[in-house]
C-alpha positions as CSV (number, residue, x, y, z in Angstrom):
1,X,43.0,-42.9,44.4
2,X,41.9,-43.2,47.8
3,X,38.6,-45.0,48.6
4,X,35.0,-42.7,49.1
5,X,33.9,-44.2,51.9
6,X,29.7,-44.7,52.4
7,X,26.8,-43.2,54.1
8,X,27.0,-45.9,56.6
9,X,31.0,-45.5,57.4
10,X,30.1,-41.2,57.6
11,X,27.6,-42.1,60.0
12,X,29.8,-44.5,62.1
13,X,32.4,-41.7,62.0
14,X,29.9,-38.5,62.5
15,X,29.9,-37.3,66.0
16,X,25.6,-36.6,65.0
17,X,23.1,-39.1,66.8
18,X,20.1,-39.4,64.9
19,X,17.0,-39.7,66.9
20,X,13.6,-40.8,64.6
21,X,10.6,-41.0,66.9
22,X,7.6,-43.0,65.9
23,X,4.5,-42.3,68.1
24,X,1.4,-43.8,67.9
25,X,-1.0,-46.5,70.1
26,X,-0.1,-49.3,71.8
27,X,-0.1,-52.3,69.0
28,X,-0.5,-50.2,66.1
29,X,2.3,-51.4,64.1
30,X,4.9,-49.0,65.4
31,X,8.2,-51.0,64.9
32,X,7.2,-52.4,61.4
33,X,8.0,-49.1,59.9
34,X,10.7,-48.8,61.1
35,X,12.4,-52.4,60.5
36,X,14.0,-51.2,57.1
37,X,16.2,-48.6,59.2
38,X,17.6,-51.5,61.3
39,X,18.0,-53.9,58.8
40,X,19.9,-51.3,56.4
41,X,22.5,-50.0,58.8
42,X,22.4,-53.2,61.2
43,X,22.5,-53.2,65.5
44,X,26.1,-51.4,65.4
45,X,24.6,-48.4,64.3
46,X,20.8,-48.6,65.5
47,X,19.5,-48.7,68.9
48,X,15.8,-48.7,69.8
49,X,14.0,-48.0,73.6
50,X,10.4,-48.9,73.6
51,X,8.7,-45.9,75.6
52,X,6.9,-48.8,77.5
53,X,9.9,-49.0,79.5
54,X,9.0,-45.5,81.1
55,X,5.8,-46.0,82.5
56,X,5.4,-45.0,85.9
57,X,2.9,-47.4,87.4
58,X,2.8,-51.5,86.6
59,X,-0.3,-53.3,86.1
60,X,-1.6,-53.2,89.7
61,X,-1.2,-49.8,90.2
62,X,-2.8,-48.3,86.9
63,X,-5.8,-50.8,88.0
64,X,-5.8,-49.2,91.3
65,X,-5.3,-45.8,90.2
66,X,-7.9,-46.0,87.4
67,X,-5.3,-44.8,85.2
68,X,-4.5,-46.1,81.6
69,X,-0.9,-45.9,80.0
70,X,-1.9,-43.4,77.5
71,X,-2.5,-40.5,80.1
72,X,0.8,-39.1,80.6
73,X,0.6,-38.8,84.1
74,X,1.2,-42.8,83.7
75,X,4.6,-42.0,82.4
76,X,8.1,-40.6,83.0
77,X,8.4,-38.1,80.8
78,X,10.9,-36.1,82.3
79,X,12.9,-39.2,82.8
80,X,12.4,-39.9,79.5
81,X,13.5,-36.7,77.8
82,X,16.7,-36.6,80.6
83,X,17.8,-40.3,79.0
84,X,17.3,-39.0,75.1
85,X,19.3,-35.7,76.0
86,X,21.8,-37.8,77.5
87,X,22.2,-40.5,74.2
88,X,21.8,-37.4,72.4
89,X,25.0,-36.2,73.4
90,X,26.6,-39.7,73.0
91,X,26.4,-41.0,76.5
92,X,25.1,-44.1,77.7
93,X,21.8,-44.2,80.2
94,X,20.1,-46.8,82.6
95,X,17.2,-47.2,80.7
96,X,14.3,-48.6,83.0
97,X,12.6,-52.4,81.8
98,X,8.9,-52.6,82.0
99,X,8.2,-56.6,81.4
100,X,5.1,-56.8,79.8
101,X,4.5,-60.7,80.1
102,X,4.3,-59.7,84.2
103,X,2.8,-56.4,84.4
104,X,5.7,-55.3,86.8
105,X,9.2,-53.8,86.3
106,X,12.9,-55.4,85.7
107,X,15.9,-53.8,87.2
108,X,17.0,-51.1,84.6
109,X,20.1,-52.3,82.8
110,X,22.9,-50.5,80.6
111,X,21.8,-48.9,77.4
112,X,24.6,-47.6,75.3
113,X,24.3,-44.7,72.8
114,X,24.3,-45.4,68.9
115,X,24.6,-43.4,66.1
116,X,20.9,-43.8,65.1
117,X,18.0,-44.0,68.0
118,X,14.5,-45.4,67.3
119,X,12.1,-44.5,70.0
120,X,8.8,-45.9,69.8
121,X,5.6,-45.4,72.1
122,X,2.6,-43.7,72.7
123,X,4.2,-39.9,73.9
124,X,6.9,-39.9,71.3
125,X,5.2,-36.4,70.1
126,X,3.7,-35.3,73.2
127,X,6.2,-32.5,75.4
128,X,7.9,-30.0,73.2
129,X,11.2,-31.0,74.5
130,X,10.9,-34.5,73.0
131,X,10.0,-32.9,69.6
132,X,13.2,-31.0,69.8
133,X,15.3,-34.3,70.2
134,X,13.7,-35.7,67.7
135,X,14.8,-35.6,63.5
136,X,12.6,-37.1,61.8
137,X,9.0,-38.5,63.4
138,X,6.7,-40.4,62.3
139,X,2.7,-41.3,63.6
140,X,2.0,-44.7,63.0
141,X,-2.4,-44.3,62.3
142,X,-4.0,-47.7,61.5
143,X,-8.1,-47.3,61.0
144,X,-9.8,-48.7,64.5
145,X,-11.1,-51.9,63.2
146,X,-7.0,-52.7,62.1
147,X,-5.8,-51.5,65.1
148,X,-8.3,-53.2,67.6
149,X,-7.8,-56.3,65.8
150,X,-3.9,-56.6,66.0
151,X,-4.0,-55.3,69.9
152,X,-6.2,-58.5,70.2
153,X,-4.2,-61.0,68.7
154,X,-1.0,-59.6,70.3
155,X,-2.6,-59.1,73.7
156,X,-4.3,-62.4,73.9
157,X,-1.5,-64.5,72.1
158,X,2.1,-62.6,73.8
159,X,0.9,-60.9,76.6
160,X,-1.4,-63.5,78.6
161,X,-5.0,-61.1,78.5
162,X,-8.3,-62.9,78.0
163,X,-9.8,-61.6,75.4
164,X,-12.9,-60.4,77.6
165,X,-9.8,-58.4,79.2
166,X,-8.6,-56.9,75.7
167,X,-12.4,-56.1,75.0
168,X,-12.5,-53.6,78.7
169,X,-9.0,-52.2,77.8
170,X,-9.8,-51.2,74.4
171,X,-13.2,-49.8,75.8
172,X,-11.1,-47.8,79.0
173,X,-8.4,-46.4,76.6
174,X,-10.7,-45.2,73.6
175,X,-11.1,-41.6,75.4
176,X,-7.1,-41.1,76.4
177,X,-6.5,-42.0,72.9
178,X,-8.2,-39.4,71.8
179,X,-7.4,-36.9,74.1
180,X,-3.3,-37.8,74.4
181,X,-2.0,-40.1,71.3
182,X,-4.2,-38.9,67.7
183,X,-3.4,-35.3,68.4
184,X,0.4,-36.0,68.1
185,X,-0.4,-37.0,64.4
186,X,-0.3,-33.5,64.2
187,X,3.5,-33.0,64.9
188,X,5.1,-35.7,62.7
189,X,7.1,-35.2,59.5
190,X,4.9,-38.0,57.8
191,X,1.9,-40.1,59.1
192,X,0.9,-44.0,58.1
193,X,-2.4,-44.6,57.8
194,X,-3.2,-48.4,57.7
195,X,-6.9,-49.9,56.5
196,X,-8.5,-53.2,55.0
197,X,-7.5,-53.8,51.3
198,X,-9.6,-53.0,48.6
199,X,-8.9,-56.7,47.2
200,X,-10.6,-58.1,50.5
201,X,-10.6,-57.9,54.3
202,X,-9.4,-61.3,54.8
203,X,-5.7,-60.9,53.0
204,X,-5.2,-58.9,56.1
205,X,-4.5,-61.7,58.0
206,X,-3.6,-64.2,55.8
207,X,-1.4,-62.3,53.6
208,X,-0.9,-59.2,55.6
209,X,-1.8,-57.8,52.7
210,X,-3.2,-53.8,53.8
211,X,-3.9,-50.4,52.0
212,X,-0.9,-48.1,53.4
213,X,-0.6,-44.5,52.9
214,X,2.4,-42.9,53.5
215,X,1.3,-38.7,54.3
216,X,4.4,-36.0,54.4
217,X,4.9,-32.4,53.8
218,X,6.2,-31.2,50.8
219,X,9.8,-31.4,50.7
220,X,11.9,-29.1,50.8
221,X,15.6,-30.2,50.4
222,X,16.7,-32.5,47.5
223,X,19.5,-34.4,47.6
224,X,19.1,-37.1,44.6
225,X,16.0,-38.3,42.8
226,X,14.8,-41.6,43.4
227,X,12.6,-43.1,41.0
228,X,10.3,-45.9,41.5
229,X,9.7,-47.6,37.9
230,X,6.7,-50.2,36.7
231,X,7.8,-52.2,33.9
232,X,4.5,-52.2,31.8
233,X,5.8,-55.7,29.9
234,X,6.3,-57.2,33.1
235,X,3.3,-55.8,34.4
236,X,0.9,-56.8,31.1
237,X,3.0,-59.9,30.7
238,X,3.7,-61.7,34.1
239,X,2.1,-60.2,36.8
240,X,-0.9,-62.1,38.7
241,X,-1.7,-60.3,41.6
242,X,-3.9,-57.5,41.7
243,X,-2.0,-54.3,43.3
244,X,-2.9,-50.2,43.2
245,X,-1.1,-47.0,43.6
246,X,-2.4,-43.6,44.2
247,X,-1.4,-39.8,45.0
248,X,-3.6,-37.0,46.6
249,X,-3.5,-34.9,48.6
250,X,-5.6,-35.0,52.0
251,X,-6.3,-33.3,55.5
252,X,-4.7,-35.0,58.6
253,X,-6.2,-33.5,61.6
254,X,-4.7,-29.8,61.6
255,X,-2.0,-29.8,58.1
256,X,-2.8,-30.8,54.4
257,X,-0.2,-33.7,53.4
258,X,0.6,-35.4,49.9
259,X,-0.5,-38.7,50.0
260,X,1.1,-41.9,48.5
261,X,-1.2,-45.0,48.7
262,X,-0.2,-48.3,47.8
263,X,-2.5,-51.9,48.0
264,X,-2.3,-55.0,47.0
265,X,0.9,-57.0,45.7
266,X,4.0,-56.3,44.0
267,X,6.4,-58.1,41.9
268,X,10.1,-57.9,43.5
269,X,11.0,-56.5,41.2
270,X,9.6,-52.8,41.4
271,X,10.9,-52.8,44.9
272,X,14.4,-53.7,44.0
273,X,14.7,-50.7,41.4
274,X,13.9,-48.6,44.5
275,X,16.6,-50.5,46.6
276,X,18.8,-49.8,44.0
277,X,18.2,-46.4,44.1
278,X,18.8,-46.1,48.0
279,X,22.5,-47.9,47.3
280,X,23.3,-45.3,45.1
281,X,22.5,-42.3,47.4
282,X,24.0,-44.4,50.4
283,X,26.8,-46.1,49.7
284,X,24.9,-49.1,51.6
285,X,25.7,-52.4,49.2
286,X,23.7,-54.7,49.0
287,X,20.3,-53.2,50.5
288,X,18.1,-56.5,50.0
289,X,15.7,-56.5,52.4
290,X,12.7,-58.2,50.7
291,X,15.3,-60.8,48.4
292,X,14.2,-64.5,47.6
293,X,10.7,-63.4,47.5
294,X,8.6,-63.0,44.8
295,X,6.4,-60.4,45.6
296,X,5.6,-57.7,48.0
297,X,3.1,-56.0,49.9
298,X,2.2,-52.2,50.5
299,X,3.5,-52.6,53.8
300,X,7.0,-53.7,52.4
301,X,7.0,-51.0,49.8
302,X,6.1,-48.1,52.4
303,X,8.9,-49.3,54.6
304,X,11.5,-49.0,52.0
305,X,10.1,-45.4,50.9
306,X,10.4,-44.6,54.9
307,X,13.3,-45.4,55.2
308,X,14.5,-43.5,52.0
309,X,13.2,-40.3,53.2
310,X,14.6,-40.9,57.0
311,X,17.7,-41.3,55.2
312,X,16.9,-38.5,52.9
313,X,16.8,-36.3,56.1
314,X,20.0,-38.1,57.4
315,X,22.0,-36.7,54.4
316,X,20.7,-33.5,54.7
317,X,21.9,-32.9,58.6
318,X,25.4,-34.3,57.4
319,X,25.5,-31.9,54.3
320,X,24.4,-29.2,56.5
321,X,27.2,-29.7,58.7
């Protein structure tokens, strides 16, 4: 009998490029949500182009120009959407380098189409041709006090800003955001809202331990049932961290979405039932992302469920034909 081969040998095979765009602001956590993606179906198969890379004007010239990278007339849209049509249809691009630790831009280099594209950045959402390119999208929406706090630590400690620098950016972007980014939460599939734990603001940064809630539409293909079990032994027996799980259903901006909060900390062991599960629809052996550790956070969880309904959609395109 001859062998069945996987999901990730059909995708390999497919002529389909699968474009997931994951908008939101500038160090909001973006790429974590993504990393499960990557890691499941590895760099053969998974490119990802920072939007960063398409800004119009460096450092010097927004400052001149009294423009911040969230307006889009800071940007290259058009450029943009040109060099996702283009990997779209399977060709490689010369995708333009913007090098953050200089403010200034690198000679654009070779950028090869894969089989699954990750964009990231703050227009991901924003012109209706992007949207179109796009199959599944995601708005990555950490609460202000989160978000401020991460763009400080990344700013100050990988990107060379003062901290009195940070303080006037955050001040200078606050209306753009508002105006250009939050709206785009809007026009994703699912949206990621990030705040303090319940258990304590300080396991943020020690334990990156948050309270993530993962917002979607009701679905409305099937294609297998995953199930995510508690073992209430284990749970009663062995477990000493505190952790919480909760469904509602709440209003984001213009849409009512379902809801699925997690906090806290996990045993392993929940989460590998739920990797489990995502072999069995996938073919993908072993998927062991979080392995050797003994617990995991919401953030870990909410990746793996991500990814599970990116590759939910995935299926579904395939299927379709």
């Amino acid at each position: 009998m001859p062998r069945i081969p996987h999901f990730k040998e059909i995708i390999a095979r497919s002529p389909l490029v699968f474009v997931i765009g994951v908008a939101g602001d500038s160090g909001s956590g973006k790429t974590t949500f993504t990393n499960a993606i990557r890691q499941i179906f590895g760099s053969d198969l998974v490119a990802t182009i920072t939007l960063d890379d398409y800004h119009r004007y460096d450092r010097e010239e927004r400052k001149r120009l009294d423009i911040t990278p969230l307006h889009p007339d800071a940007n290259n849209l058009a450029q943009l959407e040109t060099d996702v049509e283009r990997l779209k249809g399977g060709y490689a691009i010369q995708k333009p380098v913007y090098n953050h630790a200089t403010g200034t831009f690198d000679p654009p280099v070779p950028f090869a189409s894969k089989k699954i594209i990750i964009l990231e950045g703050l227009h991901t959402l924003y012109t209706p041709r992007l949207r179109e390119l796009l199959d599944f999208s995601v708005f990555v929406d950490p609460d202000p006090d989160v978000k401020y706090a991460w763009k400080r630590q990344r700013d100050t400690g990988r990107r060379g800003y003062s901290s009195a620098e940070v303080t006037e950016e955050i001040a200078r972007r606050e209306k753009d955001y508002e105006t250009f980014i939050a709206p785009q939460r809007c026009l994703a599939d699912a949206v990621i809202r990030i705040g303090y734990s319940r258990y304590g603001k300080e396991k943020g940064e020690s334990e990156n331990v948050y309270r993530i809630s993962l917002l979607q539409h009701r679905m409305n293909q099937v294609v297998a049932d995953v199930d995510l079990n508690i073992d209430l032994y284990s749970l009663l027996s062995f477990h000493d961290h505190d952790f919480m799980i909760e469904f509602s259903t709440e209003n984001v901006a213009c849409a009512r979405m379902r809801a699925l909060t997690f906090d806290g900390e996990m045993n392993y062991e929940t989460v590998r039932k739920l990797e489990k599960s995502i072999e069995q629809q996938t073919g993908v052996h072993p998927i062991a992302i979080f392995e050797n550790r003994t617990t995991v956070t919401a953030t870990d969880l909410v990746q793996l469920i991500l990814s599970w309904r990116i590759i939910h959609r995935r299926i579904f395109l395939q299927e379709r034909g």
